[in-house]
Phi, psi and omega in degrees: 000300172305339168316310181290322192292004189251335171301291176323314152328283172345282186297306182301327161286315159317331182270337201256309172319295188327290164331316186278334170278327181274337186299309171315302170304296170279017193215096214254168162280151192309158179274165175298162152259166193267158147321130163312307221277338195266157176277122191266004149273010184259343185263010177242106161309115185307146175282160187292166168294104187128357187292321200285001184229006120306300180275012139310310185292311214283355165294326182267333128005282171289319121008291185296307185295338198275338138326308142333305156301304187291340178279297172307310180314332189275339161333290205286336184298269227273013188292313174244042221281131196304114168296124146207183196269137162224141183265079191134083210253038185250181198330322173260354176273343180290311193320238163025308173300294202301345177292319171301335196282321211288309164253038165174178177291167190212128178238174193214154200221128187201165165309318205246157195266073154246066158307296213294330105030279180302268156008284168291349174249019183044067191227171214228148169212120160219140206304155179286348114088214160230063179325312182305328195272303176274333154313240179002345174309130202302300180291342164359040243227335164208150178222101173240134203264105182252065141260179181278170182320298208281353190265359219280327196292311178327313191283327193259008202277321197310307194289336196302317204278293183289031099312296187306321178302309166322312201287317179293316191289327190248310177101013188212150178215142171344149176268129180253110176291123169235165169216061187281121172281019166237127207244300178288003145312308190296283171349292171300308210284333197282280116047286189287329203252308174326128149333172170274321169302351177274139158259163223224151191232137183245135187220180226190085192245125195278056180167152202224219184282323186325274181268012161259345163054255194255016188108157181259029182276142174052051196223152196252134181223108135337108182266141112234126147350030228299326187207133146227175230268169166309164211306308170312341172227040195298297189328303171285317173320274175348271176311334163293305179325284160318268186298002159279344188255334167280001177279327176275332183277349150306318190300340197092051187255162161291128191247128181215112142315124197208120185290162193284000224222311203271316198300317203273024150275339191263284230253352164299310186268023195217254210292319167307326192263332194276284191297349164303305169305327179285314165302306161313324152296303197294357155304343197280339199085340143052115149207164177288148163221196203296308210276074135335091179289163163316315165299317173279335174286337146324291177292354177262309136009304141276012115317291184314284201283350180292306197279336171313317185291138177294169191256039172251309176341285158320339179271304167331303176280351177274310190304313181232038159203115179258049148295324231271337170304299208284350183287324201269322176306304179315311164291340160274358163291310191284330184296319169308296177326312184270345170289315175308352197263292182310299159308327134335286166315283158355266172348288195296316184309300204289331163292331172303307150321249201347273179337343187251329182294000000 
């Protein structure tokens, strides 16, 4: 394993190298500038006859190797392939498996009875239960808690006491995942509650069954690093980590490392104001009517998909990212500004009449 992992090092420096020499090569530093009055294509030198189709090869050159590489990497993924656990086995954690089945076991733990469910997805299914049973599983290797937002400290309050027991009886403890879409909550509770031996990774995949669909290329997924294990078992800690985050860059996700402190500062002004605004609209009652413009079909759109989600969801983000009080202020200022506007206007017209008359 480590063999491999020193190759992969290798070849990705190496490749990063290539890349900075070909980058160099078709992309030269700019020439001065010329005098306005000079023709600024007589001071660039034509390329010899044949270049473009040197840096055609050596593009394909790079192409291959870099093919290469991605092949040994899915090697070292699946060389050792990951167990892991999921605590919340309902619409996004089955979303989430299936994709997990494709490079390791998957066992999945929930309130509600999706054996059969599990069954067809070639998934391990056990009741929540017997919380004990699955935490204690020999093979273990990750558990991520896909419960909502208001259920998640209960669920970890839960897990703590059969952790620990693992840790004394085996002597290892899960790497523990949350995929809260409020990150210094998630952040706090794993931190304050978690044995020390767990480490522990806080994410973020910014899409769900919905608007994933059709797959997850090009879907945006959010990280941090939160705790790894002490300095002897950094090294695995590292690499357990490293291959639960190559199951999403298999997958295609855009990957952004990120602290939990920047995302719910990011997603108060992003994600938050968007279902705030999809509620506030969908209250007024909304409908299509014949003459639709492009824009209200938009806002009945963002209404449809705001309102699917539950409104324990909605709550979760107002509630436990204290971005998000100063986000609803801000939007009753503006809203107040442009009415202040409006009502401005009104005035000066209606004086402007009077004045004339």
């Amino acid at each position: 394993m480590k063999g491999h992992r020193r190759s992969y090092i290798f070849i990705s420096n190496f490749l990063f190298l290539l890349l900075s020499i070909a980058t160099i090569t078709v992309s030269p530093f700019f020439p001065p500038a010329v005098d306005s009055h000079q023709d600024a294509s007589s001071s660039m030198s034509p390329s010899p006859a044949g270049e473009l189709e040197k840096l055609k090869q050596e593009e394909a050159k790079l192409s291959s190797l870099l093919a290469q590489v991605r092949q040994q990497k899915l090697s070292v993924l699946r060389s050792r392939p990951l167990t892991i656990g999921i605590i919340g086995f309902g619409r996004f954690g089955q979303f989430i498996g299936k994709s997990f089945a494709k490079y390791g076991n998957v066992i999945g733990t929930s309130r509600s009875d999706y054996t059969e469910i599990a069954r067809e997805m070639g998934v391990k299914y056990m009741p929540l239960s017997d919380l004990e049973a699955f935490v204690m599983e020999d093979e273990l290797d990750v558990i991520v808690i896909a419960v909502s937002i208001v259920s998640f400290q209960d669920t970890v309050q839960d897990l703590v006491l059969h952790l620990q027991k693992r840790i004394q009886e085996k002597g290892s403890c899960p790497l523990i995942v949350d995929v809260l879409s409020v990150k210094e909550h998630a952040r706090n509770i794993l931190l304050e509650l978690l044995p020390e031996e767990c480490d522990i990774l806080c994410t973020h995949p910014m899409f769900g069954p919905d608007s994933a669909k059709h797959g997850w290329q090009g879907q945006t997924f959010v990280y941090e690093r939160t705790r790894i294990d002490g300095v002897d078992a950094h090294i695995e800690g590292m690499d357990r980590i490293e291959r639960f985050l190559s199951i999403w860059e298999e997958e295609g996700c855009n990957m952004i490392s990120m602290s939990c402190k920047s995302h719910d500062g990011f997603t108060a002004n992003s994600q938050f104001i968007t279902h705030l605004m999809g509620r506030i609209l969908g209250a007024q009652g909304l409908q299509a009517t014949p003459i639709d413009t492009k824009g209200f079909q938009s806002v009945l759109k963002l209404i449809e998909t705001t309102n699917a989600d539950s409104f324990d969801l909605f709550f979760g983000l107002y509630k436990f990212n204290r971005n998000s009080k100063e986000a609803i202020s801000r939007l009753k200022e503006s809203m107040n500004d442009v009415v202040g506007k409006l009502l401005e206007m009104e005035g000066e017209r209606e004086e402007h009449i009077k004045s004339c008359l």
